[in-house]
N, C-alpha and C positions, 0 to 999 in steps of 0.2 A: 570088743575085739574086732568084731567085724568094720566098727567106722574107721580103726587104724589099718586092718588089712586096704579098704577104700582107699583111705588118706596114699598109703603108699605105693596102691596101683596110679593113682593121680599124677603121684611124683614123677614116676616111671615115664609112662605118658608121655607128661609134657616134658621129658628131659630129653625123648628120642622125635620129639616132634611127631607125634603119631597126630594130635588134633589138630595141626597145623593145615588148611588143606595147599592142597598145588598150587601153585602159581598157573594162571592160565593164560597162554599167549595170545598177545594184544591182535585185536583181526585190525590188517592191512589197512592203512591211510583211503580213500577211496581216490585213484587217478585222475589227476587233473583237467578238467576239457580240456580237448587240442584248441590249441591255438587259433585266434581268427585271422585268417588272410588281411593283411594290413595292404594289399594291391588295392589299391585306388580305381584303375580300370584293367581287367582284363582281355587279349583277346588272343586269337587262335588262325591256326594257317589258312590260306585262299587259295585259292588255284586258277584265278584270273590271272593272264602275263602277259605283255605287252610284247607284236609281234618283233617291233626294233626298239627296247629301250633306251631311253639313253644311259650309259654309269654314273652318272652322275647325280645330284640335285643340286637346286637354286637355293641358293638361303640370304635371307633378307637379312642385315642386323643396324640399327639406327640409322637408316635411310642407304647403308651399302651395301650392293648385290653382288653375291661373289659364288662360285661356280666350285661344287668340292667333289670332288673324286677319289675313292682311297687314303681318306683322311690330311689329303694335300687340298688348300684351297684356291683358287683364283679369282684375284679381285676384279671386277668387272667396272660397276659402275656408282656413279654416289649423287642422290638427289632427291627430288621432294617426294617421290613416291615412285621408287624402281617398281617393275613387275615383269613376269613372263606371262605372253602370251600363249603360245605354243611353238610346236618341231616344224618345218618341214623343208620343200629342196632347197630354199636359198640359206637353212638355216636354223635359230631358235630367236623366233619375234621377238624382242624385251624393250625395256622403257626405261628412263629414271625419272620419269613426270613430266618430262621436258621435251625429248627426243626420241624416235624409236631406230634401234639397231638393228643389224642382223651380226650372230654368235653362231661363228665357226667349233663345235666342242669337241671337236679335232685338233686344228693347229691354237684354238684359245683367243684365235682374233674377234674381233671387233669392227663392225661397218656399219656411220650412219649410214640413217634411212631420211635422205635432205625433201622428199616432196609427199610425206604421209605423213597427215595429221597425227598427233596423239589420242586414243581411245581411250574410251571409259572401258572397254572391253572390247573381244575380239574373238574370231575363229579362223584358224590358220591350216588346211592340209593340202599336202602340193604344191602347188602354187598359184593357190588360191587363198583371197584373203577378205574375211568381212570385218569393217571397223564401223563400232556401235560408240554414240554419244548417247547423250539421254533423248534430244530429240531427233537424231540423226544419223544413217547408216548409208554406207558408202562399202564399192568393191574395188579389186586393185588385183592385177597379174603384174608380173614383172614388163617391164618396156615400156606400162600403158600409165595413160593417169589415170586418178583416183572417180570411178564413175558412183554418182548420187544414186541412191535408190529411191524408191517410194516406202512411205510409211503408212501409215493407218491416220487419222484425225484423234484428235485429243489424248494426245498419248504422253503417257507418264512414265513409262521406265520402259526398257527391253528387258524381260528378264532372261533370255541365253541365246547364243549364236552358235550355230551348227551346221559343217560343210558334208555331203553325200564326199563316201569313200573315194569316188572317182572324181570330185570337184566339180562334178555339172550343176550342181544343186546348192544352195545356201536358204539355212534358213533363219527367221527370229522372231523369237517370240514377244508381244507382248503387251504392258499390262493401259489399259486406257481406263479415260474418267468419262463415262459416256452424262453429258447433260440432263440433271433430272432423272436420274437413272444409277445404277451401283457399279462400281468398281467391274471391269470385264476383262476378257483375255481374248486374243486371237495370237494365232500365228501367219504369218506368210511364210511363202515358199519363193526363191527367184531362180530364174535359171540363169547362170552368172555367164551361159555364151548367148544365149537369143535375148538377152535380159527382159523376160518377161516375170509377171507373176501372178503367183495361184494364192489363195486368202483361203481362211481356215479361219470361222464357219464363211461360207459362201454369202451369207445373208448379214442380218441383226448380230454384233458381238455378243458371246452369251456369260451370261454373271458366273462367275467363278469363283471359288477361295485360292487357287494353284493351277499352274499351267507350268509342264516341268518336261523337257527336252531329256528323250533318254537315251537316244543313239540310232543307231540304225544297224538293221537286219537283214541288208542286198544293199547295190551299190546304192541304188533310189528308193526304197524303202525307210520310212522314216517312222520311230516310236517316240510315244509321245503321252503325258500322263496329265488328265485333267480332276480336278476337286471340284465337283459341284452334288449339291442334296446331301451335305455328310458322307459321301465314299468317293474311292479314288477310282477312277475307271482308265483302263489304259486304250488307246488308237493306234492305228496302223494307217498311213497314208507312202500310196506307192505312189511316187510323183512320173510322172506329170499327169495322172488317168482320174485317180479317186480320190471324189472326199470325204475324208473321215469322218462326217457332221453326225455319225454313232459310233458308240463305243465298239469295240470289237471284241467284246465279252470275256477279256481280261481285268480283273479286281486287285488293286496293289494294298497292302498297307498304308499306314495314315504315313505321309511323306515330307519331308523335310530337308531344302538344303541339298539337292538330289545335283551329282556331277558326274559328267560323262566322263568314260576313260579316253584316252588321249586316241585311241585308234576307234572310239566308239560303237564299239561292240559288250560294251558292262557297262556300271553303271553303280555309283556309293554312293548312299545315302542315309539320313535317322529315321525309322521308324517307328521311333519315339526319341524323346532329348537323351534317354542313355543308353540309347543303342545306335550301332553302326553296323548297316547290313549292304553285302555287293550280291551285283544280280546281272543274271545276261537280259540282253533287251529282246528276245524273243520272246512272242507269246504265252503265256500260262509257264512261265519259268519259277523256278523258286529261289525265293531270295537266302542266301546264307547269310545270319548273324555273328560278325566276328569281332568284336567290340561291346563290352557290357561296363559298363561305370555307374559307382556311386552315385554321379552327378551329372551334369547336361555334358552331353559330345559336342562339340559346337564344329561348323563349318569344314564337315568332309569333302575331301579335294584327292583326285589320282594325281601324281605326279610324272612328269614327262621320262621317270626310270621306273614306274608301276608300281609303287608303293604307296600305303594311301595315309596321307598326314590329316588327323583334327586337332582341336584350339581346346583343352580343357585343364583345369585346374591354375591358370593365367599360365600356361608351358602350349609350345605345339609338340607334338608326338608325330612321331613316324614309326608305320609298320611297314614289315619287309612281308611277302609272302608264306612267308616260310614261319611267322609268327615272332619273327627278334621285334621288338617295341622299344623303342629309346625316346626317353624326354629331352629336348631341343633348349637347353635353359639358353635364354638370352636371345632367342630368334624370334624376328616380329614377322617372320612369311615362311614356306616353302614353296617351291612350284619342280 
């Protein structure tokens, strides 16, 4: 009796689903990581601004240089190697390999330049002008010819040219192969109305890895950054009084690629291949990091409207201030 009272409590049971247990609700999928920034290079706003920019920029595309403004462009010129040199009162110095102009970015004119050579490079403010070949530098005001300068002996490249605010001053740097001896740097200084000049070390050229032009800090004040013993040490030469031949106890980061702003008071450059950091050229300044990339930043340049374009990923890029970045597909320059 008692195994069929069992049997039929059993039945009951499992007819009302008492041994069935609950269903228990499945815990939550676990959230997916966020997503990895697929930006390539980042970078962020500056507050360096050029005192007269121009609206404009230069852009170079298979050997033709053309002038864009407001996303209107004007074609300029077409040759084996256009370039902009620099602004100033007669203009915007440019080249197409051949000839050098002066551009009106006003009315959009065009005027050769029939009795100055073509440069390998150049510093242009005022109206004042230094034109650099590899072994040769020469000065030039409007009305006059083109006067020769002196150089250094054994010399192998200039690596930058740089005019004092008020244009009394020019200067260039650069790199010699001293005999039996290693790779050196100096700078000179000239003064382009007494045409004299001042040398920078005074004595022996001294062995370098870097010699990097960074602007200037007073009309005749001149900054200046050299790589020797593994650190980068920066100088102060007030021309025409002092020589710099010691550091003046400013330390930069390791340097690369280092260009002046067009009014020469900042200063962009790598301090390292994937970064891009601006900096005022004053003493014990600190430099802002605004550019970080995956990969090498190549060849930081300010441009004559103060935005600062590099060469990465085979694109140039252009930053605005303000932090817009746009990739240049199909351009071989800006200036």
């Amino acid at each position: 009796m008692r195994f069929r009272i069992f049997g039929l409590l059993l039945l009951i049971i499992l007819a009302v689903g008492g041994c069935t247990p609950a269903a228990r609700p499945t815990d939550p999928a676990p959230a997916p990581p966020p997503p990895q920034s697929e930006e390539p290079v980042r970078c962020e706003p500056y507050d360096y601004i050029l005192p007269n920019p121009l609206p404009g920029r230069f852009v170079v595309k298979g050997g033709e240089l053309s002038y864009a403004v407001d996303g209107a462009e004007t074609r300029l010129l077409n040759g084996p190697a256009p370039k902009v040199f620099g602004n100033g009162v007669n203009g915007v110095l440019l080249t197409d390999g051949a000839q050098l102009f002066w551009f009106d970015p006003v009315s959009k004119e065009l005027a050769p330049i029939a009795d100055l050579p073509v440069p390998v490079q150049a510093a242009y403010r005022g109206d004042a002008l230094l034109l650099g070949s590899k072994e040769e530098l020469s000065h030039w005001r409007p009305g006059s010819a083109p006067k020769a300068l002196p150089v250094p002996e054994h010399l192998v490249a200039i690596y930058g040219l740089s005019i004092s605010p008020d244009g009394r001053y020019g200067v260039a740097a650069f790199s010699l192969e001293i005999p039996q001896g290693p790779r050196a740097g100096v700078i000179w200084a000239y003064d382009l109305v007494e045409v004299t000049v001042l040398k920078w070390p005074t004595e022996t050229p001294k062995a370098m890895y870097g010699l990097w032009l960074l602007g200037w800090s007073g009309d005749h004040t001149l900054r200046f950054m050299t790589g020797v013993r593994g650190y980068n040490a920066g100088h102060t030469w007030s021309l025409p009084d002092d020589d710099p031949s010691e550091p003046d106890g400013t330390e930069y980061q390791m340097m690369e690629d280092a260009a002046i702003s067009p009014d020469g008071t900042w200063f962009a450059y790598r301090p390292i291949p994937e970064r891009i950091a601006v900096q005022p050229v004053q003493p014990d300044s600190e430099p802002q990091v605004i550019c970080r990339a995956k990969g090498t930043l190549g060849e930081p340049r300010v441009l004559l409207n103060g935005h600062i374009a590099f060469w990465y990923d085979q694109a140039w890029w252009e930053l605005q201030p303000d932090g817009a970045l746009t990739r240049m597909e199909g351009v071989d320059g800006l200036y």
